[in-house]
C-alpha positions as CSV (number, residue, x, y, z in Angstrom):
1,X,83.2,-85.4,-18.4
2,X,79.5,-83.9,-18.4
3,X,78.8,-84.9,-14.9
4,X,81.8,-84.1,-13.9
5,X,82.0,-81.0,-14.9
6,X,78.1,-80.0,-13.8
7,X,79.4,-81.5,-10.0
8,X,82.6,-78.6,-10.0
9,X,80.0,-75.8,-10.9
10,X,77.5,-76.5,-7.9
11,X,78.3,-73.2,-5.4
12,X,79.2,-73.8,-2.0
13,X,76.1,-72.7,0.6
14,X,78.1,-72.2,3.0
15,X,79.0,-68.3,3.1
16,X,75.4,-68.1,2.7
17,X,73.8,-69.9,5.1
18,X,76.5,-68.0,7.7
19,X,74.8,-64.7,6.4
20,X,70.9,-65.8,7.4
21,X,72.5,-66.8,10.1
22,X,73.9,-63.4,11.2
23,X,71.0,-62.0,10.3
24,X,68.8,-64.1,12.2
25,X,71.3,-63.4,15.1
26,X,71.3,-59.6,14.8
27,X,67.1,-60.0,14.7
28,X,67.1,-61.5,17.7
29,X,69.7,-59.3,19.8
30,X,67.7,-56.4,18.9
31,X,64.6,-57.9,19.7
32,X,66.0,-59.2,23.5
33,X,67.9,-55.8,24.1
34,X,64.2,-53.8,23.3
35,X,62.4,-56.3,24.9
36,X,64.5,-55.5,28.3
37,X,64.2,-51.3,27.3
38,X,60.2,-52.5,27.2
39,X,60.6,-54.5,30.9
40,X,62.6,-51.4,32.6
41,X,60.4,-48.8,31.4
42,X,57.5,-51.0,32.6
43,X,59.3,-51.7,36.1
44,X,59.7,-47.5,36.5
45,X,56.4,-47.0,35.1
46,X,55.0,-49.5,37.5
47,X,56.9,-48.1,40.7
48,X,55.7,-44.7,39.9
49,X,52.3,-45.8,39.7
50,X,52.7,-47.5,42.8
51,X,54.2,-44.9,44.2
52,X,51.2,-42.4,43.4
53,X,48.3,-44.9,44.2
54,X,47.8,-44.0,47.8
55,X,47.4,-40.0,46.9
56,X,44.9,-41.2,44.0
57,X,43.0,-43.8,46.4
58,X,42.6,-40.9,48.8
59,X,41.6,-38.8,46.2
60,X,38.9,-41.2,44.7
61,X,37.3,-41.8,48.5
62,X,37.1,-38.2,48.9
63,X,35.2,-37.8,45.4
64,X,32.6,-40.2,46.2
65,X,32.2,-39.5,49.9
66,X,31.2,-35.6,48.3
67,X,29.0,-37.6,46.0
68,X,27.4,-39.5,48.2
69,X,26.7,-36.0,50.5
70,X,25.4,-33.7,47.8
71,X,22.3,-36.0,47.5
72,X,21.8,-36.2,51.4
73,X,22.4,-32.3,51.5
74,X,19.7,-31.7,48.6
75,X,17.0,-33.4,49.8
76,X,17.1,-31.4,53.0
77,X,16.8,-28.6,50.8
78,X,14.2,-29.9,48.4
79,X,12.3,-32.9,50.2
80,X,9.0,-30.4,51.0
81,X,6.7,-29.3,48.0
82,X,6.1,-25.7,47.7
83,X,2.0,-26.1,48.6
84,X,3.2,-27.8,51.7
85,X,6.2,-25.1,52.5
86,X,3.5,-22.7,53.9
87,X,4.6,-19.2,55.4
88,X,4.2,-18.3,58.6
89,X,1.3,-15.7,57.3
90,X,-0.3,-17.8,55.8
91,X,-3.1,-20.0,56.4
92,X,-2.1,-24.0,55.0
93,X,-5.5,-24.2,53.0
94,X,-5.3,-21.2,51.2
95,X,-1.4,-21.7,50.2
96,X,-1.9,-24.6,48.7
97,X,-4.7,-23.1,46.7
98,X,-2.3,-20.5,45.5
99,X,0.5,-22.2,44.7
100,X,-1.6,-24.9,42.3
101,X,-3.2,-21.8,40.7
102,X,0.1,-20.2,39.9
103,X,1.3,-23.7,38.3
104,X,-1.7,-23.8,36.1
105,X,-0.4,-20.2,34.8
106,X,1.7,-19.9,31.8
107,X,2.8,-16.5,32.7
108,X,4.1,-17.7,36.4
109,X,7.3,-19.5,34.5
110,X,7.4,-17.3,31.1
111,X,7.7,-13.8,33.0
112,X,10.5,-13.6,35.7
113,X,12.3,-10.7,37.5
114,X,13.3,-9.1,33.8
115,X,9.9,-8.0,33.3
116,X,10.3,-5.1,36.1
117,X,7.2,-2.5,36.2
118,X,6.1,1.0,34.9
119,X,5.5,3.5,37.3
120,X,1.8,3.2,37.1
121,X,2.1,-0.8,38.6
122,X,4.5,0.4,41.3
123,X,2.1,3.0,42.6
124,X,-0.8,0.5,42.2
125,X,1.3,-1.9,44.1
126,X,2.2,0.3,46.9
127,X,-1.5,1.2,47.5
128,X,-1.7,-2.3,48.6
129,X,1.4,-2.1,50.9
130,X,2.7,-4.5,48.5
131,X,6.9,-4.3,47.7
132,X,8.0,-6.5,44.8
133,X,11.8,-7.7,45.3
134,X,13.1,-8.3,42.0
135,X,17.0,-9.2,42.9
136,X,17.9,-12.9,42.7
137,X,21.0,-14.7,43.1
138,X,22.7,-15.6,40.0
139,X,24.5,-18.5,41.3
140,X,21.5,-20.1,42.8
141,X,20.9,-23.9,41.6
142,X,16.9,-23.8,41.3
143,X,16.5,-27.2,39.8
144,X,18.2,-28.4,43.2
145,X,14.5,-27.4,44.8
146,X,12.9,-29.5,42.5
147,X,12.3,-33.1,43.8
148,X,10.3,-36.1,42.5
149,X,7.0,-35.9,44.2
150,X,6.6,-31.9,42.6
151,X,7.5,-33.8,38.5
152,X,5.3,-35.9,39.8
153,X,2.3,-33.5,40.4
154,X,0.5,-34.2,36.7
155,X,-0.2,-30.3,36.1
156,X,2.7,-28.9,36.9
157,X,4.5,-31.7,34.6
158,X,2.4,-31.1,31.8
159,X,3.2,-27.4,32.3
160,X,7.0,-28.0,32.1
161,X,6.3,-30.3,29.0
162,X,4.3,-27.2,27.4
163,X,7.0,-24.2,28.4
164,X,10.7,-26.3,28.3
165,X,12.9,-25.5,26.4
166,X,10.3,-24.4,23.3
167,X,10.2,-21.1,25.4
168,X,12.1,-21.0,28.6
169,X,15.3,-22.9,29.7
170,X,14.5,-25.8,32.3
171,X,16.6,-23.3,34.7
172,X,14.7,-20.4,33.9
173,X,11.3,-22.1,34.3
174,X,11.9,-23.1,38.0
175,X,13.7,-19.7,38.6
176,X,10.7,-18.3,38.0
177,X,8.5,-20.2,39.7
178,X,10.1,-20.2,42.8
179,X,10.8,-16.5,42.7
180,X,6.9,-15.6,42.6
181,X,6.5,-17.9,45.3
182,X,8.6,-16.1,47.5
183,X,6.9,-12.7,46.3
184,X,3.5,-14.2,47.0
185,X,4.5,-15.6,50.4
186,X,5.5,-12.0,51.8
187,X,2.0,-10.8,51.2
188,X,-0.4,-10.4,54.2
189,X,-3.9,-10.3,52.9
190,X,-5.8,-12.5,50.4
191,X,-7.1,-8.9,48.8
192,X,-3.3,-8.3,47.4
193,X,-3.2,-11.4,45.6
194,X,-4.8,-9.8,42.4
195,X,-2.6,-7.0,42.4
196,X,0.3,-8.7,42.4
197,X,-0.5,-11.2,40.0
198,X,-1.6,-8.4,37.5
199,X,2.0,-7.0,37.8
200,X,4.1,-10.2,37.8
201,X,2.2,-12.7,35.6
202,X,0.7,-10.4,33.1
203,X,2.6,-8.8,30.7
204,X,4.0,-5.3,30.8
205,X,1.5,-2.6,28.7
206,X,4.0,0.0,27.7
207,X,6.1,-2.5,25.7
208,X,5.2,-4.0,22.2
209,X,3.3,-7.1,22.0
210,X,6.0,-8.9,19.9
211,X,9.0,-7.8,22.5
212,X,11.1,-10.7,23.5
213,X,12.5,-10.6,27.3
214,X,15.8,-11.2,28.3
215,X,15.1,-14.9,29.4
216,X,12.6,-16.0,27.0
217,X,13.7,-18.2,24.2
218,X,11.1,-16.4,21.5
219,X,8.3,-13.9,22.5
220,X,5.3,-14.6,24.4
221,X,2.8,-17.0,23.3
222,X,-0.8,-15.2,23.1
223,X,-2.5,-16.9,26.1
224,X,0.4,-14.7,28.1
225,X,0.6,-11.9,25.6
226,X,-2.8,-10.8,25.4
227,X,-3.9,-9.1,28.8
228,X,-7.9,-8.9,28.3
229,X,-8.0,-13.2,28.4
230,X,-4.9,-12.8,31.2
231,X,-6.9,-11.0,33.4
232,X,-10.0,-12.6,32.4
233,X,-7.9,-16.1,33.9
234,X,-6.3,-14.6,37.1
235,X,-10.2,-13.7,38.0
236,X,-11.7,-17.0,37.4
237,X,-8.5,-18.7,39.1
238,X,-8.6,-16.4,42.2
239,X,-13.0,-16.4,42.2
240,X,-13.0,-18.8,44.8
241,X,-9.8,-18.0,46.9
242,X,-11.0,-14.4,47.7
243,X,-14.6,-15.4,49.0
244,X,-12.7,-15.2,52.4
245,X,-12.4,-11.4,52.0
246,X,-10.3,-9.2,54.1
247,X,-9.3,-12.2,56.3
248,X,-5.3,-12.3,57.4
249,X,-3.7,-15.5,55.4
């Protein structure tokens, strides 16, 4: 009777087993119907993109055609050094000389067109024929006239080491410098050299020592600042370059 009776109170599986089985079912329909959403939304993804690849292929051999032009287009523009870019007034020798001096000058890439000039420097200036343009274009890329053999020249590295960025902007620094060279190259007489560098690379003496230009990071350092050793430099760097006189350059 015992084991009988345990046997009768066994449940049946069956009704169960047809529920996992549903389940399992159900599982698997949803999977299959989002795994075809998955395929068609692949298929239009992947005709679209097919669609568009020609316009972007066209678009990515235009980019690097520009890219590989800009180069070719900046070394016409940058491939001569500014000593060997001499003026037509100007003799090649005595260029050159210039242009290294005004490297080995702090005040060539710490004072730019801001500084302007008092009334006095203009009429010293003009006594000399000299004109000083102080306009420049805003937009101009001056780093794009820089090119490996002028990094390469040790003094003019060691200058930009010194000045960038603790006191000018790498920008700024070549701005300058390749603003005073074209000041410099309009002159017509070794004699005006002095003059002109005692207005542009000196500073200013009707504005306080501490004052702070437009363009410089923090004020002048003193070997710019203090105008007795200034002067005292510009004479010893220009000493031998005006032994030629009155000559033309």
């Amino acid at each position: 009777m015992s084991l009988g009776g345990a046997a009768e109170q066994q449940p049946a599986p069956a009704k169960e087993n047809n529920d996992v089985a549903d389940t399992i079912n159900k599982g698997l329909s949803s999977a299959w119907g989002w795994f075809n959403k998955a395929k068609e939304a692949v298929k239009e993804t992947g005709t679209k993109l097919a669609a568009e690849l020609p316009d972007k292929m066209d678009k990515a051999l235009e980019t690097l055609k520009a890219m590989e032009d800009k180069p070719k287009e900046e070394k016409t523009t940058s491939s001569v050094c500014p000593w060997d870019d001499t003026p037509a007034t100007w003799q090649q020798g005595d260029w050159e000389k210039l242009v290294k001096a005004l490297v080995a000058d702090e005040g060539t890439f710490l004072l730019g067109p801001d500084r302007g000039m008092t009334q006095v420097e203009s009429r010293t200036l003009r006594k000399h024929s000299i004109t000083v343009d102080f306009s420049i274009e805003k937009d101009e890329d001056y780093t794009a006239k820089v090119n490996r053999e002028m990094l390469g020249y040790e003094p003019l590295g060691n200058m930009r080491f010194k000045m960038v960025p603790k006191f000018v902007k790498e920008e700024i620094f070549w701005r300058n410098l390749f603003w005073k060279l074209r000041e410099f190259g309009r002159l017509e007489s070794t004699t005006s050299i002095r003059p002109l560098l005692m207005v542009l690379n000196v500073q200013r003496d009707d504005i306080p020592d501490d004052w702070k230009g437009t363009d410089l990071k923090r004020g002048l350092p003193e070997c710019v600042a203090d105008r007795e050793k200034r002067m005292e430099k510009i004479d010893a760097i220009l000493k031998v370059m005006e032994s030629s006189g009155e000559k033309k350059v």
